[in-house]
Backbone as CSV, one residue per row, in Angstrom:
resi,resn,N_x,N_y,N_z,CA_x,CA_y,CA_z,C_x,C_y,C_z
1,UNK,17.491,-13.929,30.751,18.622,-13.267,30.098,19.923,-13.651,30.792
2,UNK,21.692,-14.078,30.137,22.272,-14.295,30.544,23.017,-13.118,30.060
3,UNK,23.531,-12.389,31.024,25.077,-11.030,30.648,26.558,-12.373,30.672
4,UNK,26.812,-12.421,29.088,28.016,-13.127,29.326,29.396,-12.192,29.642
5,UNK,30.475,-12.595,30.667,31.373,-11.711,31.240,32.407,-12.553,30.429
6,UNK,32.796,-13.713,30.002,33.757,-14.410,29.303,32.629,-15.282,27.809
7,UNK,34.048,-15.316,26.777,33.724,-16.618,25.707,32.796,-17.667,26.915
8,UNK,33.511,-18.196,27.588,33.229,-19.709,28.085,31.832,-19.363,28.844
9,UNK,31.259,-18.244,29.529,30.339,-18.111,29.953,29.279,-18.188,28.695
10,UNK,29.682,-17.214,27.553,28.427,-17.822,26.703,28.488,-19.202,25.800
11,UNK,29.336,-19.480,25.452,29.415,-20.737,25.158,28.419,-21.717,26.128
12,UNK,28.645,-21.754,27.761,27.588,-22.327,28.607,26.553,-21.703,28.532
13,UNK,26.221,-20.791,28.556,24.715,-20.506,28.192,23.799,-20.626,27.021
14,UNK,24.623,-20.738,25.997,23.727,-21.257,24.805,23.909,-22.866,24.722
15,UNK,24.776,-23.430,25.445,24.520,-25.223,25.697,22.986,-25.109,26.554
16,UNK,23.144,-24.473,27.727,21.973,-24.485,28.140,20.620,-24.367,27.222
17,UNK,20.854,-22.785,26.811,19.761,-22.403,25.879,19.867,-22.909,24.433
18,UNK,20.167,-23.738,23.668,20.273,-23.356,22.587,19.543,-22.149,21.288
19,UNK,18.621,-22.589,21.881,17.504,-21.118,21.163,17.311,-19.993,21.689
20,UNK,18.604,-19.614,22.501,18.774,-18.479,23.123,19.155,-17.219,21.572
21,UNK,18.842,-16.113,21.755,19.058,-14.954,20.964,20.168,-14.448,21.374
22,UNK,21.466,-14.312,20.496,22.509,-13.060,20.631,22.353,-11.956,20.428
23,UNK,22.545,-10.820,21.464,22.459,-9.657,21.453,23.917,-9.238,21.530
24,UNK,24.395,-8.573,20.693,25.841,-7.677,20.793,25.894,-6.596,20.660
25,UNK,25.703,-5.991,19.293,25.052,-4.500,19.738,23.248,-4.541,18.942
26,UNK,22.842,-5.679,18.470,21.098,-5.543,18.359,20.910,-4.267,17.146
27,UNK,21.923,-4.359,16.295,21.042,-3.196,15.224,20.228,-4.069,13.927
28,UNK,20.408,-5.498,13.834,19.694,-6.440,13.049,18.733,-7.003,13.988
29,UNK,19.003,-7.654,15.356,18.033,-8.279,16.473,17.369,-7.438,16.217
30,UNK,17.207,-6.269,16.703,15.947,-5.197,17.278,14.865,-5.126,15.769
31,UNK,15.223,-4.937,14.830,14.644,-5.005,13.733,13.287,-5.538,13.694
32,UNK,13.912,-7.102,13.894,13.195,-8.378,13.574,12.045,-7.887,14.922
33,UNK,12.523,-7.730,16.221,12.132,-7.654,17.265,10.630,-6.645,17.110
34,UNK,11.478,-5.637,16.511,10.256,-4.511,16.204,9.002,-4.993,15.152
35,UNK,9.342,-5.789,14.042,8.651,-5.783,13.653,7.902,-7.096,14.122
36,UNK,7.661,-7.842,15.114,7.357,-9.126,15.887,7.552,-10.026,14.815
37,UNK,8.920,-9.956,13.864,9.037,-11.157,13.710,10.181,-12.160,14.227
38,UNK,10.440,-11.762,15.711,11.667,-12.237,15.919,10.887,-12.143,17.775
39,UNK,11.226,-13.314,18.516,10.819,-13.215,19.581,12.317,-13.680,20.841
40,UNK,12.245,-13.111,22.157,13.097,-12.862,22.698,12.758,-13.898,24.363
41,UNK,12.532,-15.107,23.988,12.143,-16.006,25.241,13.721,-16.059,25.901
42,UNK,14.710,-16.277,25.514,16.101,-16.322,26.119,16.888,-15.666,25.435
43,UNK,17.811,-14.513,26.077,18.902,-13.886,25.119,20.428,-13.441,25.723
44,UNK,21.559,-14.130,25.532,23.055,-13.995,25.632,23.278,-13.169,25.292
45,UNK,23.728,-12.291,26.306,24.053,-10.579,25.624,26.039,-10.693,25.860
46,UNK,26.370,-10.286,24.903,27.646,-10.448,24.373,28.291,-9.432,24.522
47,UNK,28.271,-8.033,24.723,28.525,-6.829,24.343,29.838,-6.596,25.847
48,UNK,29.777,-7.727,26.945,30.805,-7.251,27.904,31.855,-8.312,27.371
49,UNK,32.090,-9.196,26.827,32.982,-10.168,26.430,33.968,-9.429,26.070
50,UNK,35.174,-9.184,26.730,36.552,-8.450,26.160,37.332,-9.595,24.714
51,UNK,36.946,-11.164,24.979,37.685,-11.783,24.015,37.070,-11.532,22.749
52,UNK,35.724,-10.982,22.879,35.492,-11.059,21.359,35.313,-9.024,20.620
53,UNK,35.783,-8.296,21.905,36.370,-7.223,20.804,37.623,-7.070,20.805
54,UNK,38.514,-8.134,21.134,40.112,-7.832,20.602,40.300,-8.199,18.856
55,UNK,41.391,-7.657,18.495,42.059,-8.540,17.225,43.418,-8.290,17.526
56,UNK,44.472,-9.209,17.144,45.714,-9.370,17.097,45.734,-9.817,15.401
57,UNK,47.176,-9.655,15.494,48.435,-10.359,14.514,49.024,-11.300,14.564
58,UNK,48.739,-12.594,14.269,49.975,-14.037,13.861,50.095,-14.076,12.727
59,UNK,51.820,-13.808,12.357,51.709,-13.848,11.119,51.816,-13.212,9.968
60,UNK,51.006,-14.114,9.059,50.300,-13.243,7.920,49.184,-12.745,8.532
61,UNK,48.414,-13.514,8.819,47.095,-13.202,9.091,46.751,-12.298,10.779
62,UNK,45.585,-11.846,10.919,44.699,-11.144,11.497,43.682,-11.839,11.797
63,UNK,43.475,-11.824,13.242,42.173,-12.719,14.036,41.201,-11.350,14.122
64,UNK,40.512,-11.166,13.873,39.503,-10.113,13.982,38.036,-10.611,15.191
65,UNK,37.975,-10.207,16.273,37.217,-10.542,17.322,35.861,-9.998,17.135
66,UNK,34.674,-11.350,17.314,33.376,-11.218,15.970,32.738,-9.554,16.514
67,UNK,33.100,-9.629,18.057,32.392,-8.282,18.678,32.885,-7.224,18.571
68,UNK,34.045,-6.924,17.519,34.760,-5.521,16.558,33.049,-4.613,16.342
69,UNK,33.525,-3.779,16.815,32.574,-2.791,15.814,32.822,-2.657,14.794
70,UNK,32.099,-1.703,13.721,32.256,-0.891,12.701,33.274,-0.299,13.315
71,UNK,32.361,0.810,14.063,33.746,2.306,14.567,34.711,1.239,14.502
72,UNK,35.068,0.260,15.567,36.304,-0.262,15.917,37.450,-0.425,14.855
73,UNK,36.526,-1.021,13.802,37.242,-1.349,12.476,37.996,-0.420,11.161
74,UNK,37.564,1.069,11.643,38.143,2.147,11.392,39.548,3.040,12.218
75,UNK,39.285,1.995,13.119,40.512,2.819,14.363,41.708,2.378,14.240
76,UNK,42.953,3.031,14.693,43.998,2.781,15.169,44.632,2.201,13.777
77,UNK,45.389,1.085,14.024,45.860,0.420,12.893,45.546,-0.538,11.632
78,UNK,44.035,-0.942,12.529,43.593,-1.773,11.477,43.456,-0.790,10.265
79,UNK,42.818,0.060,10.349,42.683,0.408,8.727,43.393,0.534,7.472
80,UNK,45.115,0.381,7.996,46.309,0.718,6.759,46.589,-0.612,6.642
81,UNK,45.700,-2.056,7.547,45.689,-3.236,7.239,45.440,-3.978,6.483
82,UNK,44.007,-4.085,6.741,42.624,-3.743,6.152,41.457,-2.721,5.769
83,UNK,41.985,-1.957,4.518,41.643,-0.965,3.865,40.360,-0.828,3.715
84,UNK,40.187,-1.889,2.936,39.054,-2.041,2.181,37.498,-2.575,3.407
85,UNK,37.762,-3.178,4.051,37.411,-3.541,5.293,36.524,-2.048,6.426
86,UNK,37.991,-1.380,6.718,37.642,-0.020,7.303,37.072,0.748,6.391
87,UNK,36.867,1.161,4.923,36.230,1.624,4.346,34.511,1.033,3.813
88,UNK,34.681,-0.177,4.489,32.887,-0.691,4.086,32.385,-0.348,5.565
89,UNK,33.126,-0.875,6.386,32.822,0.229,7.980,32.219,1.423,7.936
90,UNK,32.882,2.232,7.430,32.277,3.566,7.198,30.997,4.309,6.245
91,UNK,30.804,2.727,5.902,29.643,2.682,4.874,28.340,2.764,5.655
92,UNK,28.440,2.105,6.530,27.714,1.070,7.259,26.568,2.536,8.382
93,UNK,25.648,2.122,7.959,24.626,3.504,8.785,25.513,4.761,9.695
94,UNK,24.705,5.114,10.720,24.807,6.578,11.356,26.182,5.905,11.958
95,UNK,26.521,7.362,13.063,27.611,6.773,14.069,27.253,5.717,14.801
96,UNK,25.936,6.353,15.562,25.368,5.475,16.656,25.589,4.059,16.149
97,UNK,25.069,3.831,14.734,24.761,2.410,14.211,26.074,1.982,14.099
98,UNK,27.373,2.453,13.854,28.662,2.192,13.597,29.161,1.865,15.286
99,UNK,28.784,2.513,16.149,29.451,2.069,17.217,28.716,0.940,18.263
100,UNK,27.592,0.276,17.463,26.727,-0.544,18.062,26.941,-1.986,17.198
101,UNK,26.813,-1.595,15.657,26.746,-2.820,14.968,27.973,-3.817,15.599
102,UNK,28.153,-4.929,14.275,29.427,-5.638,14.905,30.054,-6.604,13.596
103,UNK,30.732,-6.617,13.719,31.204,-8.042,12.484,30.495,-8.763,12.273
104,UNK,30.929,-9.679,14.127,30.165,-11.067,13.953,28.290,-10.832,13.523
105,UNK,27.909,-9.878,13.908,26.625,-9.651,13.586,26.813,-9.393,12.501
106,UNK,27.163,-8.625,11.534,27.001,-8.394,10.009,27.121,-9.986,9.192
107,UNK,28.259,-10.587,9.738,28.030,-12.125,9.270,27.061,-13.323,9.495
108,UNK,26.720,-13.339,10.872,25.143,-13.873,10.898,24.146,-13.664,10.113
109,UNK,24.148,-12.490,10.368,22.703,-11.746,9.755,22.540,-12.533,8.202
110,UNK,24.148,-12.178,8.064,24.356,-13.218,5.763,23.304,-12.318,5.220
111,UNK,22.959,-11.595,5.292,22.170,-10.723,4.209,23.103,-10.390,2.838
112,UNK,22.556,-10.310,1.822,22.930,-10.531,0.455,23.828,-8.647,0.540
113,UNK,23.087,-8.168,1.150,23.538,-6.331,1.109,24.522,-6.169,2.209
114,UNK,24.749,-7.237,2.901,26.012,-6.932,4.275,26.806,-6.405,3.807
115,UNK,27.721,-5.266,4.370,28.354,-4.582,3.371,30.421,-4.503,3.766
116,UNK,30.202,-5.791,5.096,31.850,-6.584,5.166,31.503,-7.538,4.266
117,UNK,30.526,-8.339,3.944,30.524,-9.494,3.451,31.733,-9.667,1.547
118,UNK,31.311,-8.516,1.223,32.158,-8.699,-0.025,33.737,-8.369,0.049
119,UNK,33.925,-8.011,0.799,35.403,-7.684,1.668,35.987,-8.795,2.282
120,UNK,35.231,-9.520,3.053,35.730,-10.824,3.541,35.403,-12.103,2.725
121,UNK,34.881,-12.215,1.703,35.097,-12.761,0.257,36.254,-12.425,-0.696
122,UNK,36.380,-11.461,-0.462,37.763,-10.819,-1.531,38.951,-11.330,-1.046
123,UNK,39.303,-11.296,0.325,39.846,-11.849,1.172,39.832,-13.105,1.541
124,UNK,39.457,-14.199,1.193,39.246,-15.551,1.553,38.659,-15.682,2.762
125,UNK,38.208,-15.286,3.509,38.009,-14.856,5.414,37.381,-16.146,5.642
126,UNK,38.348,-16.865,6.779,37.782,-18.051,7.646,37.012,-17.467,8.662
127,UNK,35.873,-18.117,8.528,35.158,-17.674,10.125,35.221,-18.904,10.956
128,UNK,35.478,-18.503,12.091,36.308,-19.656,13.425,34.329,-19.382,14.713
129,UNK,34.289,-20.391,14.905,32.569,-20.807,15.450,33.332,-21.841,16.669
130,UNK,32.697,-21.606,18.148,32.773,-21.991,19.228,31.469,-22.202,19.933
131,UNK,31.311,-23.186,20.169,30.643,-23.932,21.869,31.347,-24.032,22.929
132,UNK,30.308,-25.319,23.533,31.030,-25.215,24.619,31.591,-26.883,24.525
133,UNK,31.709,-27.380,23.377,31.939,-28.577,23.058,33.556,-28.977,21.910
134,UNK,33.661,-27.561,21.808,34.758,-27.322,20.713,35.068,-26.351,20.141
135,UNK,35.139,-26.273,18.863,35.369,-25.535,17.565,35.458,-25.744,16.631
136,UNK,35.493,-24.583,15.257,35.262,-25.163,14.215,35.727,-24.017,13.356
137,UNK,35.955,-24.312,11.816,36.419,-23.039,11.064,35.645,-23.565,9.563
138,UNK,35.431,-22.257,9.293,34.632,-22.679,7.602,34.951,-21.178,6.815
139,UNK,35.002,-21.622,5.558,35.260,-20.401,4.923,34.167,-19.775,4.460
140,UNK,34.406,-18.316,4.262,32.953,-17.331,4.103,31.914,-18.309,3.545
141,UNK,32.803,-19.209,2.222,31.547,-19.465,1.192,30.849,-20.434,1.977
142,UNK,31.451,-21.498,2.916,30.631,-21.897,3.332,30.059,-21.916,4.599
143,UNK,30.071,-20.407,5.104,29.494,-20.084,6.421,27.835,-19.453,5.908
144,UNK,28.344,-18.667,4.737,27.084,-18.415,4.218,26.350,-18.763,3.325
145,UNK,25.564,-19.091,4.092,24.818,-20.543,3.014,23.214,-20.245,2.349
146,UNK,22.283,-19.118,2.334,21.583,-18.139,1.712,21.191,-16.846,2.124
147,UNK,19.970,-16.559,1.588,19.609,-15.240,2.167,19.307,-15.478,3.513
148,UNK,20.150,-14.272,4.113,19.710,-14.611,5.788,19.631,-15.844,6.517
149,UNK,20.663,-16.891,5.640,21.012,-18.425,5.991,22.684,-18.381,6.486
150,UNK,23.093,-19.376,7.702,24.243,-19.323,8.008,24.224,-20.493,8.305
151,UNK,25.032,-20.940,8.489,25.916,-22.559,9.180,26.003,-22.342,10.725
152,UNK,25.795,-21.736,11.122,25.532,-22.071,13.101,24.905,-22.937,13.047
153,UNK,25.026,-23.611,14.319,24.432,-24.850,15.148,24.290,-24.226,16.098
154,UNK,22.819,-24.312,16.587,21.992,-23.590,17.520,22.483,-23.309,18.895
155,UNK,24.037,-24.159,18.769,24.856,-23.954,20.532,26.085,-23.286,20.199
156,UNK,25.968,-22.831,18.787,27.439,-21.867,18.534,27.267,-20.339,18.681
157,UNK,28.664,-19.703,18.538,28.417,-18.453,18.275,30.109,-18.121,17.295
158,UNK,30.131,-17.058,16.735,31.045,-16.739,16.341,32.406,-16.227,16.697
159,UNK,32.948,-16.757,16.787,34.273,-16.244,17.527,35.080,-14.891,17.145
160,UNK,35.560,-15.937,16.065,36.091,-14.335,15.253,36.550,-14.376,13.807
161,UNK,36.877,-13.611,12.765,37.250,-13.770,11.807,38.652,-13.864,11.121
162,UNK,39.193,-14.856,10.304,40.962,-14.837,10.529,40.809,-14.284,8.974
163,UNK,41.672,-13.470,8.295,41.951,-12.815,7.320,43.677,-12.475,7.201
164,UNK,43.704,-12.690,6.151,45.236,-12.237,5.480,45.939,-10.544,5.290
165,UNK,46.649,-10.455,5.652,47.560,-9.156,5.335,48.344,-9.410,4.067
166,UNK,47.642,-8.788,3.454,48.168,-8.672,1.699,49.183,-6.743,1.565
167,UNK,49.834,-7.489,0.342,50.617,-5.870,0.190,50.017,-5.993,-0.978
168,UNK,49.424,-4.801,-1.295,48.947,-4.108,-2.406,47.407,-3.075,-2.009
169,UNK,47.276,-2.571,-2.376,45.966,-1.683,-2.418,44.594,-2.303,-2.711
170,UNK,43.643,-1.398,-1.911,42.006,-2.252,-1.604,41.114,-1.280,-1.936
171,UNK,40.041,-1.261,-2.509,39.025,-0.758,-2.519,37.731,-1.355,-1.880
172,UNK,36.709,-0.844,-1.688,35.273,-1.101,-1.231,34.102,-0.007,-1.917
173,UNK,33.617,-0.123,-2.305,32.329,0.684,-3.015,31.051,0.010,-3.436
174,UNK,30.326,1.238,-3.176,28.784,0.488,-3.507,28.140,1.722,-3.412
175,UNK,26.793,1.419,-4.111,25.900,2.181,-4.780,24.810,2.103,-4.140
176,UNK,24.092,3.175,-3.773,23.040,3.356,-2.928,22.057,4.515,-3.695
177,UNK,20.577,4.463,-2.961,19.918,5.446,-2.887,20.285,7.002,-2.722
178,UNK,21.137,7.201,-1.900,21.721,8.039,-1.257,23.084,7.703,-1.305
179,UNK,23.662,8.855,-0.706,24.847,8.787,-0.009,25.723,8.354,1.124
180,UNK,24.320,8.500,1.946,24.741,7.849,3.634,23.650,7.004,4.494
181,UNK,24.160,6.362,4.875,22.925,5.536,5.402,21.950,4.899,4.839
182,UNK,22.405,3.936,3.949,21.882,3.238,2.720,22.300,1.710,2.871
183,UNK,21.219,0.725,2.474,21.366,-0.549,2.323,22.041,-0.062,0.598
184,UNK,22.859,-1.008,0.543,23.119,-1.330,-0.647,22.651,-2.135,-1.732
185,UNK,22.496,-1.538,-3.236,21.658,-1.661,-4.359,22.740,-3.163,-5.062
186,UNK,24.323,-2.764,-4.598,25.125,-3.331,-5.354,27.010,-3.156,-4.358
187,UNK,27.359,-3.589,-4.144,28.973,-3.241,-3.642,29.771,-4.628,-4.493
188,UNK,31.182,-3.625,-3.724,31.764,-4.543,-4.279,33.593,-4.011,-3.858
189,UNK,34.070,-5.111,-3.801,35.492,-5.396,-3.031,36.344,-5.602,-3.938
190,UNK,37.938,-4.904,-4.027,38.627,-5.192,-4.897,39.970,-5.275,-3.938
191,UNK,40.431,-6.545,-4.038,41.984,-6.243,-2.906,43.030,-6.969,-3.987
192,UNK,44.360,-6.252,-4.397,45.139,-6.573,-4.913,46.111,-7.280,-3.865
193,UNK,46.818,-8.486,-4.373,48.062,-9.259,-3.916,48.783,-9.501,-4.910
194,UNK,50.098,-8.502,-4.529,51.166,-8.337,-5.030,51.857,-9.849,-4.706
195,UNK,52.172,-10.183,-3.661,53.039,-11.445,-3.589,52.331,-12.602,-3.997
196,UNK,51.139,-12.517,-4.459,50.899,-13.462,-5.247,50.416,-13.314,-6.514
197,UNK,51.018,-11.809,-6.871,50.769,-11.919,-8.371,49.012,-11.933,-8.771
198,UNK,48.418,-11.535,-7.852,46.584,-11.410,-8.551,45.894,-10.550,-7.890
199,UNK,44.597,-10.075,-8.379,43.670,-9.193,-7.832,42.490,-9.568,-7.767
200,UNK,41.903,-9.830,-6.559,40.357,-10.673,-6.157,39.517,-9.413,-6.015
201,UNK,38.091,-9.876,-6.367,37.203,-9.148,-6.654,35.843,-10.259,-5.782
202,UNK,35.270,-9.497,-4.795,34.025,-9.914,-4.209,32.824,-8.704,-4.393
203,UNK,31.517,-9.525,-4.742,30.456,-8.433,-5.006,29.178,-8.903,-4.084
204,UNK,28.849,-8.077,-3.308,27.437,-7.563,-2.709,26.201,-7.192,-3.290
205,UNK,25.052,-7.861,-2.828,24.050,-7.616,-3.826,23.726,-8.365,-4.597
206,UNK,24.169,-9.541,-5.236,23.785,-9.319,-6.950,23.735,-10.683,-6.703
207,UNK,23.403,-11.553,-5.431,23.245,-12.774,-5.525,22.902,-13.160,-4.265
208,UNK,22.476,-14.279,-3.954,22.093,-14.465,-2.458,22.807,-14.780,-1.513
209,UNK,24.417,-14.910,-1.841,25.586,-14.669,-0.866,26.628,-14.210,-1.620
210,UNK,27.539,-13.393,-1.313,28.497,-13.217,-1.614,29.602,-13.885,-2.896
211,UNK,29.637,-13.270,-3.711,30.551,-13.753,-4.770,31.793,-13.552,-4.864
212,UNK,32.304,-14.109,-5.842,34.176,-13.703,-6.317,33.584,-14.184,-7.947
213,UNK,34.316,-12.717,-8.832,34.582,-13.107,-9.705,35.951,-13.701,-10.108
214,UNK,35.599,-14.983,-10.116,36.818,-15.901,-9.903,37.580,-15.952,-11.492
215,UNK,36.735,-15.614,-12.656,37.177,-15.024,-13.945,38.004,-14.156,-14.420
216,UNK,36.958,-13.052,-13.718,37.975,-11.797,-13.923,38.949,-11.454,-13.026
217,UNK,39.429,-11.864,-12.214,40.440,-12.221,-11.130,41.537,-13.333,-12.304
218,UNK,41.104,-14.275,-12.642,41.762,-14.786,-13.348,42.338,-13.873,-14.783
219,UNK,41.521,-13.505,-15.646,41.878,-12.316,-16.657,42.835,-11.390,-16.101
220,UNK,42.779,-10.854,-15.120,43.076,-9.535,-14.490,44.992,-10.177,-14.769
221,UNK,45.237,-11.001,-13.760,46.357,-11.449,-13.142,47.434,-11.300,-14.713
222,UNK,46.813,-11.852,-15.722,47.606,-12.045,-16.906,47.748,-10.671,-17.576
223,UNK,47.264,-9.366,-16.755,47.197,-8.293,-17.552,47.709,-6.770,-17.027
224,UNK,48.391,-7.719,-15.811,48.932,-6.093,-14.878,50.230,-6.241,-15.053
225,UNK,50.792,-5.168,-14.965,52.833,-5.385,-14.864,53.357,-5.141,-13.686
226,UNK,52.945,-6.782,-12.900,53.435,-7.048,-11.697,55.160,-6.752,-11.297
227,UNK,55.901,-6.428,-12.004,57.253,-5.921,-12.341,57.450,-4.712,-11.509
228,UNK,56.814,-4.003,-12.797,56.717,-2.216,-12.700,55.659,-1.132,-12.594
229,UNK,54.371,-2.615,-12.067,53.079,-2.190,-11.206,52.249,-1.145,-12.156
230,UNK,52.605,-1.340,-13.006,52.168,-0.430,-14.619,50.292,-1.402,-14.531
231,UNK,49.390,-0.242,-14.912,48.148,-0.642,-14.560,47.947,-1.553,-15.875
232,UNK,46.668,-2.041,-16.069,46.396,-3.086,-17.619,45.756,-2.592,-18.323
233,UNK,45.951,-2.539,-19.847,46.171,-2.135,-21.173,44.151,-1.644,-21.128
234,UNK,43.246,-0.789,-21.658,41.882,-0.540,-21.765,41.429,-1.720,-22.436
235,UNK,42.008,-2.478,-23.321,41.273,-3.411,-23.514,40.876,-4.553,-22.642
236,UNK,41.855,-4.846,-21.797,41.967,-5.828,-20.834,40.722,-5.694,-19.407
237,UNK,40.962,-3.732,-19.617,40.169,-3.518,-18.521,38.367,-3.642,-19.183
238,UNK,38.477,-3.213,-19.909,37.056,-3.784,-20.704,36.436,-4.944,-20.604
239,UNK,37.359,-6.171,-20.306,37.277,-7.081,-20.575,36.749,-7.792,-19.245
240,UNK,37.818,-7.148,-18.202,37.268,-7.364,-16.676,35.949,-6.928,-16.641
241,UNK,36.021,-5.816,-16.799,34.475,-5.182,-16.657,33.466,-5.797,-16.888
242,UNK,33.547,-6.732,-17.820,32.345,-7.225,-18.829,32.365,-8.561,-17.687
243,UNK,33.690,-9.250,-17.622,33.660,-10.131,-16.866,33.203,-10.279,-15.005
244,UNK,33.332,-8.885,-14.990,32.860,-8.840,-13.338,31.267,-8.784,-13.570
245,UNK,30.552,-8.277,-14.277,29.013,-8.175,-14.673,28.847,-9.440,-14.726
246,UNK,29.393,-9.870,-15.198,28.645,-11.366,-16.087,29.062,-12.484,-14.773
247,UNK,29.752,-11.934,-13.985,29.637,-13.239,-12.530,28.121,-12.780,-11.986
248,UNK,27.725,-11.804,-11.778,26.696,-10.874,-11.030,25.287,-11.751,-11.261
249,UNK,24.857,-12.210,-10.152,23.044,-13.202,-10.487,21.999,-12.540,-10.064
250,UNK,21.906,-11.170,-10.414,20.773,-9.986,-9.692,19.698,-10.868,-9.406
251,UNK,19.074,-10.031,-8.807,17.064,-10.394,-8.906,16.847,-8.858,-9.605
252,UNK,15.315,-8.786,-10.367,14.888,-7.037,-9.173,14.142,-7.319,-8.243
253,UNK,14.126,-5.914,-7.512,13.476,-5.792,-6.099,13.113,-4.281,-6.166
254,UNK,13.099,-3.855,-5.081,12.374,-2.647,-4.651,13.684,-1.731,-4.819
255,UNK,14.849,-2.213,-4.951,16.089,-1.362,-4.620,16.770,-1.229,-5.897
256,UNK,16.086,-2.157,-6.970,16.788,-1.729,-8.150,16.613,-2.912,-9.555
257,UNK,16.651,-3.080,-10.282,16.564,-4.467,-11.436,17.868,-4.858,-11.310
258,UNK,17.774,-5.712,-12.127,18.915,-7.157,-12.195,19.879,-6.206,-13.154
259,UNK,18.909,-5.504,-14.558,20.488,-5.085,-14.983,20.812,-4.218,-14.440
260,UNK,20.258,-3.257,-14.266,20.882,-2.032,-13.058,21.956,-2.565,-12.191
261,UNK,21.658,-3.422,-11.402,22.610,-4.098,-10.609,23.686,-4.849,-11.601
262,UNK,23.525,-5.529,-12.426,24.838,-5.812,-13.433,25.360,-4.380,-13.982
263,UNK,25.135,-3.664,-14.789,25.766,-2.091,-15.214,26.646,-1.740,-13.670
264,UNK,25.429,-1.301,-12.696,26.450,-1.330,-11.508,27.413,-1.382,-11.099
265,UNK,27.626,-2.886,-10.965,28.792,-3.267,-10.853,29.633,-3.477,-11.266
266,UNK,29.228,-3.504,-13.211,30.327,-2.878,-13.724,31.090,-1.691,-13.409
267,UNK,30.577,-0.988,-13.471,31.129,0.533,-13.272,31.937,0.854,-12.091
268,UNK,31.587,0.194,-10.840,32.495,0.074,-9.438,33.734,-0.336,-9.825
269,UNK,33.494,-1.932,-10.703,34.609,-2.557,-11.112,35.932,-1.515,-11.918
270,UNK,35.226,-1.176,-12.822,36.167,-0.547,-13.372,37.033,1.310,-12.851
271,UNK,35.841,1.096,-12.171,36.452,2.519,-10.868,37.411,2.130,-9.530
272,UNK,37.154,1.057,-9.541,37.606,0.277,-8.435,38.914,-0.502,-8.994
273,UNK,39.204,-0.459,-10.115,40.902,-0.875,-10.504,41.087,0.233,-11.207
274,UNK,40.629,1.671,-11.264,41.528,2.336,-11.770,42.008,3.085,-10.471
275,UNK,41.599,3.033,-9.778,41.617,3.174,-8.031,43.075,2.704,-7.518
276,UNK,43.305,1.501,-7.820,44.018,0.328,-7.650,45.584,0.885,-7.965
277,UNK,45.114,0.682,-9.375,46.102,0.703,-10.357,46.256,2.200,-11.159
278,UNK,46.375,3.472,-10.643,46.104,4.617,-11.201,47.046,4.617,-12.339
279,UNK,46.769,5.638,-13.491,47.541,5.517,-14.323,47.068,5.267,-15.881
280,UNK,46.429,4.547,-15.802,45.543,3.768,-16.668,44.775,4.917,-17.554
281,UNK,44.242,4.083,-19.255,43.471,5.323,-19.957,42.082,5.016,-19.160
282,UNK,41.345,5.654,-18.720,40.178,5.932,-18.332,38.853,5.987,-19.452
C-alpha cells in the first residue's frame, strides 16, 4: 500500500504499480472488494492529497479537484455555482456515503446511474488525467467510453474536472425506488445559458454513458424569449418532451423497462424546464 501525501507522489506510485487500485473514499472499491470481484494486491490511497480536494476559479470556468466530495460539493459557494451539480450531490446515498464518495470516483466508476455524470454532460465537463509522464484532457463523452468503461491508462489518475460558470438556472432530478438512497431508474440535467442563448439537457440511465439531447436543446433554443426570459409556448414544450424521450436508449433491467425509463424522462424533462423557466401553462 502506498499513502499518497502529494499529486506527484501518486502519480510515482502508479508508474511503479500500474495495476495498483485507487482508494479515495472506497464507496464503489469496497463493493467490488466485498463481493470478491475486485482484488487489492497494490492500492494508492488518495484521500490525504490536499491538491485533489481543492477547486478554484479561472475565469469562466471552475477546476473542480477529482477528490471533492459529495458533502464538499454542497458547501460554501460552489453550490450558487454549480446548482445542478450540488443538487445531484445530495442525491447521492447516506451522509456517511456523501462525505466519503468523490467526483473523481463517481467518474471512474462511468456507471450508466452515476448521478454527476448527467450534470457534467449538460455542462460540457473536460476531465484533465495525470501521470507521472504528463497530462491529458478529454471530454466527458470521451472519457466515458461504456458501462463501467473509462479511458485511463493504467498509470493515470484523475486530476480534476474543468466546467463552465453559466448564468441562468439548473436543475438535476431523477427517479428512484424510493426517495433516499437510491441508484437511479432514470436522471437527468437541465442547465440553461443565457449568454449563449440555449438550454442543454444530459440524461442518466437510459444508455450506457451519458447523453445530451442535442435535439431538444436545439428545439428548445428557438422557443424561449431570451429577451424577456418569458418561458416557451406548451406546444414547444411538448415537443421537447417528446424530443428528450426519443434521445433516451433504455434497456430493461431489474430497476425498471426501457419505456418506463423513456416516460421517465419525459416527465423530469418537462418538470425540469418548468423549473427553469416558471411561468409557463403546465
Amino acid at each position: 500500500m502506498t499513502i499518497a501525501r502529494t499529486l506527484d507522489d501518486a502519480c510515482a506510485a502508479l508508474a511503479e504499480h500500474p495495476q495498483a487500485r485507487l482508494l479515495a473514499g472506497g464507496t464503489d472499491l469496497m463493493v467490488g472488494v466485498n463481493r470478491g470481484q475486485v482484488g487489492l494486491d497494490h492500492v494508492v490511497v488518495l484521500d490525504r492529497v490536499d491538491e485533489l480536494r481543492a477547486w478554484h476559479r479561472t475565469g469562466d470556468d471552475l477546476l473542480l479537484g477529482a477528490g471533492l466530495t459529495y458533502a464538499d460539493l454542497g458547501r460554501g459557494d460552489l453550490p450558487g455555482l454549480l446548482p445542478a451539480l450540488a443538487q445531484a450531490a445530495r442525491t447521492v446515498g447516506s451522509p456517511q456515503i456523501r462525505n466519503a464518495g468523490t467526483l473523481g470516483g463517481n467518474l471512474a466508476t462511468a456507471s450508466p446511474a452515476g448521478d454527476t455524470l448527467p450534470v457534467l454532460a449538460a455542462l460540457d465537463a473536460t476531465v484533465l488525467l495525470r501521470s507521472a509522464t504528463g497530462s491529458r484532457e478529454l471530454p466527458l463523452a470521451g472519457f466515458v467510453t461504456g458501462v463501467k468503461q473509462n479511458a485511463l491508462e493504467p498509470d493515470e489518475l484523475i486530476e480534476a474536472v474543468r466546467v463552465p460558470v453559466l448564468d441562468g438556472p439548473q436543475e438535476f432530478l431523477k427517479v428512484g425506488t424510493r426517495n433516499a438512497m437510491v441508484i437511479s431508474v432514470v436522471s437527468l440535467a437541465l442547465v440553461v445559458d443565457r449568454g449563449g442563448r440555449g438550454v442543454r439537457v444530459g440524461l442518466g440511465s437510459v444508455a450506457p454513458v451519458p447523453l445530451r439531447a442535442a435535439e431538444a436543446e436545439a428545439h428548445l433554443a428557438d422557443h424561449v424569449g431570451w429577451d424577456d426570459g418569458s418561458p416557451p409556448a406548451p406546444d414547444a414544450v411538448d415537443r421537447f418532451v417528446e424530443l428528450v424521450a426519443g434521445a433516451a436508449r433504455p434497456i430493461d433491467d431489474h430497476r425498471g423497462s426501457a419505456d418506463y425509463r423513456r416516460h421517465a424522462v419525459g416527465v423530469l424533462a418537462r418538470r425540469a424546464l418548468h423549473r427553469a423557466f416558471p411561468g409557463g401553462d403546465r
